[in-house]
PDBQT receptor file of N, H, CA, C and O in Angstrom, charges set to zero:
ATOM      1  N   UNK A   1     -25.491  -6.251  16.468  1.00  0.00    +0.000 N 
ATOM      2  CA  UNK A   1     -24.499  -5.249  16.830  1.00  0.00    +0.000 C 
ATOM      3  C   UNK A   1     -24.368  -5.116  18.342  1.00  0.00    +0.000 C 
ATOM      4  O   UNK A   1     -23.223  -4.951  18.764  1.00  0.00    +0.000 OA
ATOM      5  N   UNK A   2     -25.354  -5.161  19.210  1.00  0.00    +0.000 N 
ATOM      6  H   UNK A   2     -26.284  -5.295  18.867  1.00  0.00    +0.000 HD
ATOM      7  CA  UNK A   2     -25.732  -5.093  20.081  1.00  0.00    +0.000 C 
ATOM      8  C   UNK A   2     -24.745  -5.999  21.279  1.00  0.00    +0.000 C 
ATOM      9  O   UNK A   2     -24.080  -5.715  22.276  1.00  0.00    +0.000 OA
ATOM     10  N   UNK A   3     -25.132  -7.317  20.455  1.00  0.00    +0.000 N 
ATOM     11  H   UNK A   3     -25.672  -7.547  19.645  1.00  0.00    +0.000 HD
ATOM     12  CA  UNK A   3     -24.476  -8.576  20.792  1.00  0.00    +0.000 C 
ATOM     13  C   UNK A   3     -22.667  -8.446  20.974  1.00  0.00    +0.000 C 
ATOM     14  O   UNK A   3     -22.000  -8.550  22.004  1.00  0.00    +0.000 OA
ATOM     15  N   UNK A   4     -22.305  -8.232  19.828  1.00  0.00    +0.000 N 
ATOM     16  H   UNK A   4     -22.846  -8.147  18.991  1.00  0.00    +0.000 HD
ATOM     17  CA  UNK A   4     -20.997  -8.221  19.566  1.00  0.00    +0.000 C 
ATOM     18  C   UNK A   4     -20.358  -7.175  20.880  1.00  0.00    +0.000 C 
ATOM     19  O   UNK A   4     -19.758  -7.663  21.837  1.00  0.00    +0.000 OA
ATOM     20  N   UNK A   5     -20.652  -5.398  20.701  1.00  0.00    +0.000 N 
ATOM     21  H   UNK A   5     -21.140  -5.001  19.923  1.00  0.00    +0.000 HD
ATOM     22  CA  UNK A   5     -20.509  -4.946  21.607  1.00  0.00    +0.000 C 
ATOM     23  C   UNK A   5     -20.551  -5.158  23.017  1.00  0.00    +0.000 C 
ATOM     24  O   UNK A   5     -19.763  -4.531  23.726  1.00  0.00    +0.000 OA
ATOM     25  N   UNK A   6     -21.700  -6.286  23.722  1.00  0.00    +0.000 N 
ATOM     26  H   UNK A   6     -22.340  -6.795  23.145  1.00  0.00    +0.000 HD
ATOM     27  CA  UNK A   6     -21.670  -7.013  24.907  1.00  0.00    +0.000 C 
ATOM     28  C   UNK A   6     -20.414  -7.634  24.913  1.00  0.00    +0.000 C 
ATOM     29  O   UNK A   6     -19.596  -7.401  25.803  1.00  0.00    +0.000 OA
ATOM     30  N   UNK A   7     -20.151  -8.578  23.785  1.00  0.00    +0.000 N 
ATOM     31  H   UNK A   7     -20.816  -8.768  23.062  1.00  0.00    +0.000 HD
ATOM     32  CA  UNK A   7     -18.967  -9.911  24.096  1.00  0.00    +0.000 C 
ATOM     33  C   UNK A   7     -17.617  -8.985  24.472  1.00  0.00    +0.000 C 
ATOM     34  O   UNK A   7     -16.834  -9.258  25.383  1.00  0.00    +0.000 OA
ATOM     35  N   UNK A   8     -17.482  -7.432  23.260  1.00  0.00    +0.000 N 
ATOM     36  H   UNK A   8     -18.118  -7.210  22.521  1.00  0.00    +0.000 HD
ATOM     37  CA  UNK A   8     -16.632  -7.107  23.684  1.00  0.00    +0.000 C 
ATOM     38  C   UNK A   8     -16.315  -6.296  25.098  1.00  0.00    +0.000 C 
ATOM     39  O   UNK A   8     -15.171  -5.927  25.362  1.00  0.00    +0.000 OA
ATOM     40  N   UNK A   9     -17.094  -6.130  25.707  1.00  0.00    +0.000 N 
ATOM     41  H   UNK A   9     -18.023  -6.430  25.493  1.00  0.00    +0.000 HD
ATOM     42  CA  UNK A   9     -17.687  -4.788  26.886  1.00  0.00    +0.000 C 
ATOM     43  C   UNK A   9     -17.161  -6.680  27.995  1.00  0.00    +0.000 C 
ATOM     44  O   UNK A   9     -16.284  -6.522  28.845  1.00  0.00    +0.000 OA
ATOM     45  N   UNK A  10     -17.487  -7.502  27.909  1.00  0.00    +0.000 N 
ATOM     46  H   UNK A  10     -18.199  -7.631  27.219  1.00  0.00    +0.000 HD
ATOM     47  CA  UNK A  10     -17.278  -8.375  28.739  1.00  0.00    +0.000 C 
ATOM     48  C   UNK A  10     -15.542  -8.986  28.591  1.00  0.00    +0.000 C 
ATOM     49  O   UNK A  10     -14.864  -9.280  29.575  1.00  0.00    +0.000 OA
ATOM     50  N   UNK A  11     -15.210  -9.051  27.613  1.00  0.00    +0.000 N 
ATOM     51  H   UNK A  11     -15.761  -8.812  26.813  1.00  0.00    +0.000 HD
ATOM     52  CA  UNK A  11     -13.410  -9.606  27.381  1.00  0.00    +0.000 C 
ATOM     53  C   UNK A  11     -13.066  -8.246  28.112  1.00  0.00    +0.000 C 
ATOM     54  O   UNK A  11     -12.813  -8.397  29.308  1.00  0.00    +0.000 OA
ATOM     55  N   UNK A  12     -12.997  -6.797  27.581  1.00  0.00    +0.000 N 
ATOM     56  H   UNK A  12     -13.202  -6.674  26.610  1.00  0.00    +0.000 HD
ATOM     57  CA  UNK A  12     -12.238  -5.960  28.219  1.00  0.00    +0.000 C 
ATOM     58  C   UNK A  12     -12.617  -5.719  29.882  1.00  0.00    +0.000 C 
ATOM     59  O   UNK A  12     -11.812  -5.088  30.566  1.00  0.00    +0.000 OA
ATOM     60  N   UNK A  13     -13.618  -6.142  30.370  1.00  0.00    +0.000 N 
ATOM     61  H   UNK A  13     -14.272  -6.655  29.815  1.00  0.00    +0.000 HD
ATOM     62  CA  UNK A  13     -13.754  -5.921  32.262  1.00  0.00    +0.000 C 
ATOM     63  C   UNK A  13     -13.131  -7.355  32.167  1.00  0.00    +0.000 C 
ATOM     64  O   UNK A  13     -11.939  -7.208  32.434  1.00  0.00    +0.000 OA
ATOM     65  N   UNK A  14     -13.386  -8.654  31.913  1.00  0.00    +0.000 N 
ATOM     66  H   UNK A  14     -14.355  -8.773  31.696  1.00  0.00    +0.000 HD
ATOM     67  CA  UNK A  14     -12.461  -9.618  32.228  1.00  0.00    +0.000 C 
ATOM     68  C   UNK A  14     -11.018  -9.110  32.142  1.00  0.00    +0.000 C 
ATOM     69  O   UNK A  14     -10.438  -9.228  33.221  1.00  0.00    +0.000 OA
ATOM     70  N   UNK A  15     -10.332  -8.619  31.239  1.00  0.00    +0.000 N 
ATOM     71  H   UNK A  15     -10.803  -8.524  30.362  1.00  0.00    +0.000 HD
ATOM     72  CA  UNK A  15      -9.111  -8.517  31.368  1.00  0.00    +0.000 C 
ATOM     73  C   UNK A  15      -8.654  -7.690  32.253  1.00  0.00    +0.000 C 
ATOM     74  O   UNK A  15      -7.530  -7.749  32.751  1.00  0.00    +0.000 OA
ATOM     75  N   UNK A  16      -9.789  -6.602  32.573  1.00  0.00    +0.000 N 
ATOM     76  H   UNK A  16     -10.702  -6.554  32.168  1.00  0.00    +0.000 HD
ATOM     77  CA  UNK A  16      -9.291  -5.665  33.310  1.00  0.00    +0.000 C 
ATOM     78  C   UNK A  16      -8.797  -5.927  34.676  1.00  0.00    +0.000 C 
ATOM     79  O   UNK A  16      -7.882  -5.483  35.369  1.00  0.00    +0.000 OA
ATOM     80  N   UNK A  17     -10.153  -7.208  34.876  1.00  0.00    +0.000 N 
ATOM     81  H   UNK A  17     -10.897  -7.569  34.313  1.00  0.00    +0.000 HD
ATOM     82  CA  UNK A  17     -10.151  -7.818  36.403  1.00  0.00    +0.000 C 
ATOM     83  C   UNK A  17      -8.695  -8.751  36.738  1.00  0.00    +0.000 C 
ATOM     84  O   UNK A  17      -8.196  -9.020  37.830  1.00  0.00    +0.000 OA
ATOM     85  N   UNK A  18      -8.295  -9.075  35.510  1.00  0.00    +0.000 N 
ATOM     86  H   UNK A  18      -8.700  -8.857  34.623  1.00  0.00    +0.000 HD
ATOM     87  CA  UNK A  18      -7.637  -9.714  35.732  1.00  0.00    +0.000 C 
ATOM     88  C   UNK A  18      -6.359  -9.313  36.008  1.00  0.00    +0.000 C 
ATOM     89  O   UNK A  18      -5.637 -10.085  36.639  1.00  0.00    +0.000 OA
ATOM     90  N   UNK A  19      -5.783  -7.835  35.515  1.00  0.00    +0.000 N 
ATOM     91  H   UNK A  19      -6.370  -7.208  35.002  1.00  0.00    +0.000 HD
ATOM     92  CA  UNK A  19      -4.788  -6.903  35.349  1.00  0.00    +0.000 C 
ATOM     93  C   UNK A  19      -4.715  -6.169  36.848  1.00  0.00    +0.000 C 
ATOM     94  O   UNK A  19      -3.781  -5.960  37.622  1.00  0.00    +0.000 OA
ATOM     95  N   UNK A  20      -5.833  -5.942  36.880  1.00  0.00    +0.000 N 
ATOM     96  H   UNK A  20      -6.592  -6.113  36.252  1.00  0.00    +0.000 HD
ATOM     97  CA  UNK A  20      -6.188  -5.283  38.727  1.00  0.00    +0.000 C 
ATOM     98  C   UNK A  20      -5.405  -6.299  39.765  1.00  0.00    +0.000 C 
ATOM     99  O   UNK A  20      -4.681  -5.910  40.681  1.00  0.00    +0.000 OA
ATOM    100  N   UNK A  21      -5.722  -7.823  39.408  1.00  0.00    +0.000 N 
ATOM    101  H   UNK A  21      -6.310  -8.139  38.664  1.00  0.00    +0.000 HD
ATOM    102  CA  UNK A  21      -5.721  -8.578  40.557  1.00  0.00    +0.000 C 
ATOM    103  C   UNK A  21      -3.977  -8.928  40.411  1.00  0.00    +0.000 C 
ATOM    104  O   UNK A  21      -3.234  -9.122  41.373  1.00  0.00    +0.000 OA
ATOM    105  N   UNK A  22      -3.594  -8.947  39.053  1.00  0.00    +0.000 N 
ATOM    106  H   UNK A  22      -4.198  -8.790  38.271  1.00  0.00    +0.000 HD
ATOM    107  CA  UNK A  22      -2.201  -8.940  39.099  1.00  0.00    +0.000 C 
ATOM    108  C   UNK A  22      -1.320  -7.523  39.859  1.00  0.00    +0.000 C 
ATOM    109  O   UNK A  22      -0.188  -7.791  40.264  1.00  0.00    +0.000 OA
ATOM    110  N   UNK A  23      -1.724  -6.332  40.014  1.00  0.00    +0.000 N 
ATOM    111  H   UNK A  23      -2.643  -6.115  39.686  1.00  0.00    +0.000 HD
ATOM    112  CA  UNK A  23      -1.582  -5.707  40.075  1.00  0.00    +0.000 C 
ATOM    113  C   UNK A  23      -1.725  -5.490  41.802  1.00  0.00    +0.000 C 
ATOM    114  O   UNK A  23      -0.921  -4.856  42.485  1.00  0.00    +0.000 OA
ATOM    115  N   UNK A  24      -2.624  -5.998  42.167  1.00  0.00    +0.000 N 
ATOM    116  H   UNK A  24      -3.277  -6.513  41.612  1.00  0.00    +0.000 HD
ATOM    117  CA  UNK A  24      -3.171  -6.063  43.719  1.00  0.00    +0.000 C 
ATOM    118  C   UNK A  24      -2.263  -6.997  44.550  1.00  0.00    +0.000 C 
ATOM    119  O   UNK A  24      -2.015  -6.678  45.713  1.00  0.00    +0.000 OA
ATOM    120  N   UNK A  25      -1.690  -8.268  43.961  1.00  0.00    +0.000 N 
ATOM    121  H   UNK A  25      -1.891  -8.527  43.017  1.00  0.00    +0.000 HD
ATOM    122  CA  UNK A  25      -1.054  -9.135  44.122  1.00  0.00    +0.000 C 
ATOM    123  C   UNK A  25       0.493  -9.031  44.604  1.00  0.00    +0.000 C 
ATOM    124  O   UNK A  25       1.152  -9.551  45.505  1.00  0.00    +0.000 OA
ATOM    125  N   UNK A  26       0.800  -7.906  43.340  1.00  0.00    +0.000 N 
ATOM    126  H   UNK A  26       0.265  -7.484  42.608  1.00  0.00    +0.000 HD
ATOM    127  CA  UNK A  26       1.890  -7.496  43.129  1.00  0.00    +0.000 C 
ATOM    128  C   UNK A  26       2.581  -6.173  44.528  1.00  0.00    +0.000 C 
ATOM    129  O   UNK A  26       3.662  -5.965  45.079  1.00  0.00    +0.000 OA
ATOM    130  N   UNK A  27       1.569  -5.744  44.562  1.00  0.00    +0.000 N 
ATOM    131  H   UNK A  27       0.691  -5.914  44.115  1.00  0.00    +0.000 HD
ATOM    132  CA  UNK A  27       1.674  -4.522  45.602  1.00  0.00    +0.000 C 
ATOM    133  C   UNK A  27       1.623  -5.168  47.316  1.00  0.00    +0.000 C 
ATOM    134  O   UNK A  27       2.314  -4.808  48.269  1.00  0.00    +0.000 OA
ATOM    135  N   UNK A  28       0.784  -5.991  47.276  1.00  0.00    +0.000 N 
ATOM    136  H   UNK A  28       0.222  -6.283  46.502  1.00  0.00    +0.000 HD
ATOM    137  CA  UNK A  28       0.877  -7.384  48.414  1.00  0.00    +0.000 C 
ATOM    138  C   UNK A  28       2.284  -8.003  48.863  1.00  0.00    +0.000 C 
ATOM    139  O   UNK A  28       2.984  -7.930  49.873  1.00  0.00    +0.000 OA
ATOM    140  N   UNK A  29       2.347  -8.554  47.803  1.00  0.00    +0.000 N 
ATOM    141  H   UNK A  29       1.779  -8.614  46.983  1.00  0.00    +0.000 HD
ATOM    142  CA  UNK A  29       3.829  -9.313  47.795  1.00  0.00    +0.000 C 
ATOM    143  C   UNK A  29       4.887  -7.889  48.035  1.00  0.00    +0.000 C 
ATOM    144  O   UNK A  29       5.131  -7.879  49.242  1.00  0.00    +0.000 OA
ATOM    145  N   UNK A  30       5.305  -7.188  47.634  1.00  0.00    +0.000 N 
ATOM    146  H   UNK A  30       5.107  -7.196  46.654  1.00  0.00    +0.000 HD
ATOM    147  CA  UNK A  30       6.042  -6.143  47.684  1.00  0.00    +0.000 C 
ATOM    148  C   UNK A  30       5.902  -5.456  49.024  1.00  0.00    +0.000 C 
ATOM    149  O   UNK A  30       6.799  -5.382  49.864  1.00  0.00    +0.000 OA
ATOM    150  N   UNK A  31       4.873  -5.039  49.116  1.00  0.00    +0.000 N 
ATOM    151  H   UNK A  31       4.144  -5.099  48.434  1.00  0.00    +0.000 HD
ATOM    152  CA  UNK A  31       4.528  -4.941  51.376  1.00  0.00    +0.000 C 
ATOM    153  C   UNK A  31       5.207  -5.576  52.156  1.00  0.00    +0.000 C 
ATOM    154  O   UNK A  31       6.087  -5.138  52.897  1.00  0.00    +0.000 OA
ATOM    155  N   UNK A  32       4.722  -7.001  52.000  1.00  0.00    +0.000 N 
ATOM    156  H   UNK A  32       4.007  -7.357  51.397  1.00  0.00    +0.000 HD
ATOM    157  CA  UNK A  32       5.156  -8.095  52.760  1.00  0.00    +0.000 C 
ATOM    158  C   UNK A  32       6.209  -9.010  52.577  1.00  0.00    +0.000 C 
ATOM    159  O   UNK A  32       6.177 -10.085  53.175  1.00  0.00    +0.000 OA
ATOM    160  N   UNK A  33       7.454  -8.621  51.573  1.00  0.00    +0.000 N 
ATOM    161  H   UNK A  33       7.480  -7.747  51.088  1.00  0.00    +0.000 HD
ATOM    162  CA  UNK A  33       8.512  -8.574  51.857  1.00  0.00    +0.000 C 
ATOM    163  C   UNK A  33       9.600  -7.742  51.928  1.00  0.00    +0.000 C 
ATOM    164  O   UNK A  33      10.817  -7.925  51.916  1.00  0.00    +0.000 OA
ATOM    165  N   UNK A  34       8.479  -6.252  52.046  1.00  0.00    +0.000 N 
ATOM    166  H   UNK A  34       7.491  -6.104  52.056  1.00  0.00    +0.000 HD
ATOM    167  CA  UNK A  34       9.433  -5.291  52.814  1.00  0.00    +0.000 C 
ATOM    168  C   UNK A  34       9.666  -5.058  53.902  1.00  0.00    +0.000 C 
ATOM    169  O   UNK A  34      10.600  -4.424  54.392  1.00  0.00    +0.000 OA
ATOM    170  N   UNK A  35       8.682  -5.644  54.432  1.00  0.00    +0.000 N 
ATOM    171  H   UNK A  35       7.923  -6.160  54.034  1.00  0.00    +0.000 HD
ATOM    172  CA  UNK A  35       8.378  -5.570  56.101  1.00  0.00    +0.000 C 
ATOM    173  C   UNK A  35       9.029  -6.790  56.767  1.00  0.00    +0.000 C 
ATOM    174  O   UNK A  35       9.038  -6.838  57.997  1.00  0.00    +0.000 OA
ATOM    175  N   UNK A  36       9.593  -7.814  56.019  1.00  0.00    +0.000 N 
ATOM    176  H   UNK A  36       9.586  -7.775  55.020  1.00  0.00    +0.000 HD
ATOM    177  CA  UNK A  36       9.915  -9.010  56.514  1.00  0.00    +0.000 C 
ATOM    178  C   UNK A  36      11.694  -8.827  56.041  1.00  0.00    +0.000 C 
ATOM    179  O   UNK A  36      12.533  -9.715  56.194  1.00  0.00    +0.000 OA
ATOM    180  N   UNK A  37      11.932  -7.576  55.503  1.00  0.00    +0.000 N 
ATOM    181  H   UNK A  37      11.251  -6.856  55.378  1.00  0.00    +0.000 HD
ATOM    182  CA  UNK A  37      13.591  -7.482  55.050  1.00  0.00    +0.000 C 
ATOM    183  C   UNK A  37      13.914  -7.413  56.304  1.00  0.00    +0.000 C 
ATOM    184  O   UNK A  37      13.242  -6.722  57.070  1.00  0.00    +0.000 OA
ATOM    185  N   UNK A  38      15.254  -8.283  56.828  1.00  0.00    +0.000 N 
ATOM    186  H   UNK A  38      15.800  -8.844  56.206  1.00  0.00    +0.000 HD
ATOM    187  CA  UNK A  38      16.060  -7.577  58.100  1.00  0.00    +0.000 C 
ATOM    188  C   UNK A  38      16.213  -6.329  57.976  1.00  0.00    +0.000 C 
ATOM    189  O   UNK A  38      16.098  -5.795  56.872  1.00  0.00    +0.000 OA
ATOM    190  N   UNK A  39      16.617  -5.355  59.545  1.00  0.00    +0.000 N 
ATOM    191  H   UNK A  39      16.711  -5.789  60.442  1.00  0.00    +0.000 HD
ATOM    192  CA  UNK A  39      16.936  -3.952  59.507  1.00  0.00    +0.000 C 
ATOM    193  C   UNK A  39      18.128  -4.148  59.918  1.00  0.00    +0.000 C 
ATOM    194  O   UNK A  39      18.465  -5.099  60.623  1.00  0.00    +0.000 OA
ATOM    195  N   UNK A  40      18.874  -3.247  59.502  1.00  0.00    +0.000 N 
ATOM    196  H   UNK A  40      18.601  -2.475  58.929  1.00  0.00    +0.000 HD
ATOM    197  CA  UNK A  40      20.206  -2.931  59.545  1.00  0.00    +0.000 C 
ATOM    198  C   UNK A  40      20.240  -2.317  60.989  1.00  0.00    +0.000 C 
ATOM    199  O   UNK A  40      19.440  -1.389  61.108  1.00  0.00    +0.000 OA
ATOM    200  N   UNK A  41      21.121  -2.663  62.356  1.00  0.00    +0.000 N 
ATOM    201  H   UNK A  41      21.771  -3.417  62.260  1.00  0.00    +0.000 HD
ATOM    202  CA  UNK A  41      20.643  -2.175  63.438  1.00  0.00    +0.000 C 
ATOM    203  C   UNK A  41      22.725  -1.430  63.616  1.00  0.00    +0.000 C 
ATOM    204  O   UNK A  41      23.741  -1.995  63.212  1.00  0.00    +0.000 OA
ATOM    205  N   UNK A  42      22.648  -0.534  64.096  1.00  0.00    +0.000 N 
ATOM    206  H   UNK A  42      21.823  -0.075  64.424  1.00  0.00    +0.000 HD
ATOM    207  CA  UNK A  42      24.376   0.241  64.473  1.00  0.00    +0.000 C 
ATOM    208  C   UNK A  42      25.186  -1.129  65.853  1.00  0.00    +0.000 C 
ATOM    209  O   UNK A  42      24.644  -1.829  66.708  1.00  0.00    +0.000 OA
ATOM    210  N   UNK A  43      25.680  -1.070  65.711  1.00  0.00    +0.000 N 
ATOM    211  H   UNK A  43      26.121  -0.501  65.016  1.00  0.00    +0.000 HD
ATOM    212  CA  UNK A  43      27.071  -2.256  66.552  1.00  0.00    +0.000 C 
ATOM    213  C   UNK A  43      26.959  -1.375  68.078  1.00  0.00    +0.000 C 
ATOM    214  O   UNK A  43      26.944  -0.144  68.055  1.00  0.00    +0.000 OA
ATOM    215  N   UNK A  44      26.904  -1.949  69.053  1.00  0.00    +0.000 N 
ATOM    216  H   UNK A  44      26.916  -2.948  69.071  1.00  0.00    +0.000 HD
ATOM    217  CA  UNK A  44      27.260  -1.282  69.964  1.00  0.00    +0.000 C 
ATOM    218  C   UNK A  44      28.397  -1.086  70.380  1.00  0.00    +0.000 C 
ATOM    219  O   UNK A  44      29.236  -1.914  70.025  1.00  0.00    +0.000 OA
ATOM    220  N   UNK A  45      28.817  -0.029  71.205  1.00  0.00    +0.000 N 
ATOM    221  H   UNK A  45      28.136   0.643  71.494  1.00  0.00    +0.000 HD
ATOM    222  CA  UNK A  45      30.112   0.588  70.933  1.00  0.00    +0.000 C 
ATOM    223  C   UNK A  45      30.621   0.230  72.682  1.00  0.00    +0.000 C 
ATOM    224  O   UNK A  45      29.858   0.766  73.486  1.00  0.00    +0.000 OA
ATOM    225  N   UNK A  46      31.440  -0.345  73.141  1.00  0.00    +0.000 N 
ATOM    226  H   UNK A  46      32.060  -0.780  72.488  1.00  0.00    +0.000 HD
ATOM    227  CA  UNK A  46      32.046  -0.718  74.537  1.00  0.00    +0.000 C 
ATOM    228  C   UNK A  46      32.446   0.668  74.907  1.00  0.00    +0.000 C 
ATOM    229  O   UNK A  46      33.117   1.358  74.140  1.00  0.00    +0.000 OA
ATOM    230  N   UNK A  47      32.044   1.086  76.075  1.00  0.00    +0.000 N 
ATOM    231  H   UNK A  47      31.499   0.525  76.699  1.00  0.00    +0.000 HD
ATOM    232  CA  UNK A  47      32.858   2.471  76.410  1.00  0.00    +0.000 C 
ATOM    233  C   UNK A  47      34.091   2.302  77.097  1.00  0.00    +0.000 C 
ATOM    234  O   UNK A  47      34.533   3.376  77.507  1.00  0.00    +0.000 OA
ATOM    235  N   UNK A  48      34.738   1.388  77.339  1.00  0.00    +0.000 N 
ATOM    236  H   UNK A  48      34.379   0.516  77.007  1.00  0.00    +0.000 HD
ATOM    237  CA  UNK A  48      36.159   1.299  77.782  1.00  0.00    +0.000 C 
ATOM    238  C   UNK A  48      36.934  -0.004  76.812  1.00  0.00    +0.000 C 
ATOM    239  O   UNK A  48      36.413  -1.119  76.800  1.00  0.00    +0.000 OA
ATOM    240  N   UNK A  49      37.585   0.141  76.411  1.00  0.00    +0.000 N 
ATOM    241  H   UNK A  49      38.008   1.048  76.422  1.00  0.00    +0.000 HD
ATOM    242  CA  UNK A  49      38.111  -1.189  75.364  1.00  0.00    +0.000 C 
ATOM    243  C   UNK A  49      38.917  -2.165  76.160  1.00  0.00    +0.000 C 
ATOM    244  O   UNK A  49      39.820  -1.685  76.844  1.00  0.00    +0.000 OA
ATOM    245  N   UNK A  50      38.763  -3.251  76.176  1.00  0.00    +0.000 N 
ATOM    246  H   UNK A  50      38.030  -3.641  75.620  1.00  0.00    +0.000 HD
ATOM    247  CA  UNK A  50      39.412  -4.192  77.148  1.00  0.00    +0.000 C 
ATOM    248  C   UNK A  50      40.558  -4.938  76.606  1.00  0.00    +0.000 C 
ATOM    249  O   UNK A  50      40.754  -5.259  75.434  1.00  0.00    +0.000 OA
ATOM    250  N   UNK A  51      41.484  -5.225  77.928  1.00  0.00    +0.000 N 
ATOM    251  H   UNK A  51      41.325  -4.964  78.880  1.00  0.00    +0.000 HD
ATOM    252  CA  UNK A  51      42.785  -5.306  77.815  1.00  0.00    +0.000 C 
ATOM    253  C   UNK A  51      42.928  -6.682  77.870  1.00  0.00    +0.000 C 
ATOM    254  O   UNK A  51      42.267  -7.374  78.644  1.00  0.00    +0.000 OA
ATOM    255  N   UNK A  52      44.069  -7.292  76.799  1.00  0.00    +0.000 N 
ATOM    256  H   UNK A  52      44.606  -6.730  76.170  1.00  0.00    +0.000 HD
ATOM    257  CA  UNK A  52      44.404  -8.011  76.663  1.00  0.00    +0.000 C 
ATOM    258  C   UNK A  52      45.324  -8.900  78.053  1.00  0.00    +0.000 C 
ATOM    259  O   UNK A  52      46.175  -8.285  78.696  1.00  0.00    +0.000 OA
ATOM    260  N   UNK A  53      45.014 -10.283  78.337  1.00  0.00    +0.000 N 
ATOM    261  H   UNK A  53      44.323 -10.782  77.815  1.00  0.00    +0.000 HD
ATOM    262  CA  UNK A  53      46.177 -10.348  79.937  1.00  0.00    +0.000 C 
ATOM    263  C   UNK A  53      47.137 -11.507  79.414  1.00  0.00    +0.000 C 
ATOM    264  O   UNK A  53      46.771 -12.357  78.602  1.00  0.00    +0.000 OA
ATOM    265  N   UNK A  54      48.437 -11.438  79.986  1.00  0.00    +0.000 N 
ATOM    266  H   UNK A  54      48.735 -10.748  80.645  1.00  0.00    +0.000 HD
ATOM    267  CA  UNK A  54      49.192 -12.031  79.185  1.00  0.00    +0.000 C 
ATOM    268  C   UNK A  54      49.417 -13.333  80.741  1.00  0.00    +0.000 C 
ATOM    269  O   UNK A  54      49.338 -12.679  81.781  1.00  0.00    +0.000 OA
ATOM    270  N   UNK A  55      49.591 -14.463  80.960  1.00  0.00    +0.000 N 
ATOM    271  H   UNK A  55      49.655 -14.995  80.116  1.00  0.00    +0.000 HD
ATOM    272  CA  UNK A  55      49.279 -15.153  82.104  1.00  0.00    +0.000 C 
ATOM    273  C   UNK A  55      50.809 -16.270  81.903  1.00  0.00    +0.000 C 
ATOM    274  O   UNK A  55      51.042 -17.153  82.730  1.00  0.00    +0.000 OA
TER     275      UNK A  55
């Protein structure tokens, strides 16, 4: 009985480890391509608008 309970006490921390690391992975990747999205930056604005020359 003893036995059995080990094998199972060992599949469920394996899976667990394995769910964590998907999980760790996941939150990684998601960081580091939020931080790598371009930022949207405002247009700069000319304070006098320039004139067309007709030659």
């Amino acid at each position: 009985m003893a036995d059995l309970l080990n094998v199972v006490m060992l599949i469920c921390a394996s899976l667990a480890s394995l769910v964590f690391g998907v999980f760790a992975a996941y939150g990684i990747l998601k960081a580091g391509f939020a931080l790598m999205r371009p930022r949207s930056q405002a247009a700069t604005v000319k304070p006098q608008p320039e004139m067309a020359q007709v030659s």
